[in-house]
N, C-alpha and C positions, 0 to 999 in steps of 0.2 A: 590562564596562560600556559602553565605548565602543561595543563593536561591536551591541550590545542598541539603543543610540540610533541608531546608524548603518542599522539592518534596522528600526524604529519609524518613522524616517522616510522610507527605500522604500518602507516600507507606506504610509505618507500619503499621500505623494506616488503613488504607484499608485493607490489610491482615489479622488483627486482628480480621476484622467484615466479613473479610471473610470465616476465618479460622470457626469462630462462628457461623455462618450461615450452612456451610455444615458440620460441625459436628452434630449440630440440625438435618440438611435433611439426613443424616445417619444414624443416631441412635436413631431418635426419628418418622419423617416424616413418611406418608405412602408412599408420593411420586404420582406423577399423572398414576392411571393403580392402584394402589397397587404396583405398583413395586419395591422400595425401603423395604417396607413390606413382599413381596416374598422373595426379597435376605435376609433378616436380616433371616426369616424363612429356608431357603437351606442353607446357615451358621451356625446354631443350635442356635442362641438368644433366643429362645425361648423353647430351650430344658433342660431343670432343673436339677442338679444332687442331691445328697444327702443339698449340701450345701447350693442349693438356689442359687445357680450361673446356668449358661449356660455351658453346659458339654463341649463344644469344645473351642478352644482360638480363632475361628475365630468369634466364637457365643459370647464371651464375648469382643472383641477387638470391633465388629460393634452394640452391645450393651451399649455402655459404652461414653458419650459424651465425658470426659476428653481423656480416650485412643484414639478414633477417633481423636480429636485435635489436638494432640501431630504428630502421623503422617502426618494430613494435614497440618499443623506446617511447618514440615519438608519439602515438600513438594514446600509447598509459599518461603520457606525460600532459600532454591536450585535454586527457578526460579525468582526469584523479584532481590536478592541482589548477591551481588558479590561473589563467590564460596570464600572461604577460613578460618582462625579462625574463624570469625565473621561471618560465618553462623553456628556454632555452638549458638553463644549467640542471634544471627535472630530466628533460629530455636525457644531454650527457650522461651524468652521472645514475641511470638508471641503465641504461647502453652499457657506459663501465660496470656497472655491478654485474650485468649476464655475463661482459666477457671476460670478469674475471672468474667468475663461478663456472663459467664453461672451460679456461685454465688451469685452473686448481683441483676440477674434477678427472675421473675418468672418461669423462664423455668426451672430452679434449685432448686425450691424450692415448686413448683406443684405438690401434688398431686392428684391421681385420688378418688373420691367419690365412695361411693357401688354402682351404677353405671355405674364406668367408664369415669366420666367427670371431666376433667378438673375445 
């Protein structure tokens, strides 16, 4: 039993940093090619409305670390643990953990110089 809890939470915590990781290479990365950069561009990330946001929801969904998370969340949460109630609170709390590690890091808290550098 113990050890059943002990490998349940490796797994979390592995999803957690994983979850964090490709929402980075999503929404932030250029990806090897530009390629991740190409798609955030044919999604409209970078197309601007009046508001200063990205005019399409597909262009703000792959724009946006937290939103990105929440989905990949979803996603680890579906394939790691057992289908049922408690992948709804897997989901959450796996979402929570990226967007507090994308809080607490630099990657959160970076911005770019007149330049453009980090």
């Amino acid at each position: 039993m113990e050890t059943l809890l002990l490998r349940d939470m490796f797994v979390f915590a592995l999803a957690v940093l994983a979850c964090y990781r490709l929402a980075i290479l999503i929404a932030s990365d250029d990806g090897p090619g530009d390629v991740l950069l190409r798609l955030r561009a044919r999604l409209g990330a970078y197309d601007y409305g009046d508001d200063g946001r990205p005019e399409t929801s597909a262009g703000r969904l792959v724009s946006c670390e937290y939103c990105v998370g929440v989905w990949i969340a979803a996603a680890l949460a579906l394939l790691l643990f057992p289908i049922g109630l408690m992948s709804f609170v897997y989901w959450l709390s796996i979402a929570g953990g990226q967007a507090f590690l994308w809080s607490v890091t630099d990657a959160g808290t970076s911005q770019p110089d007149s330049a453009g550098q980090v």
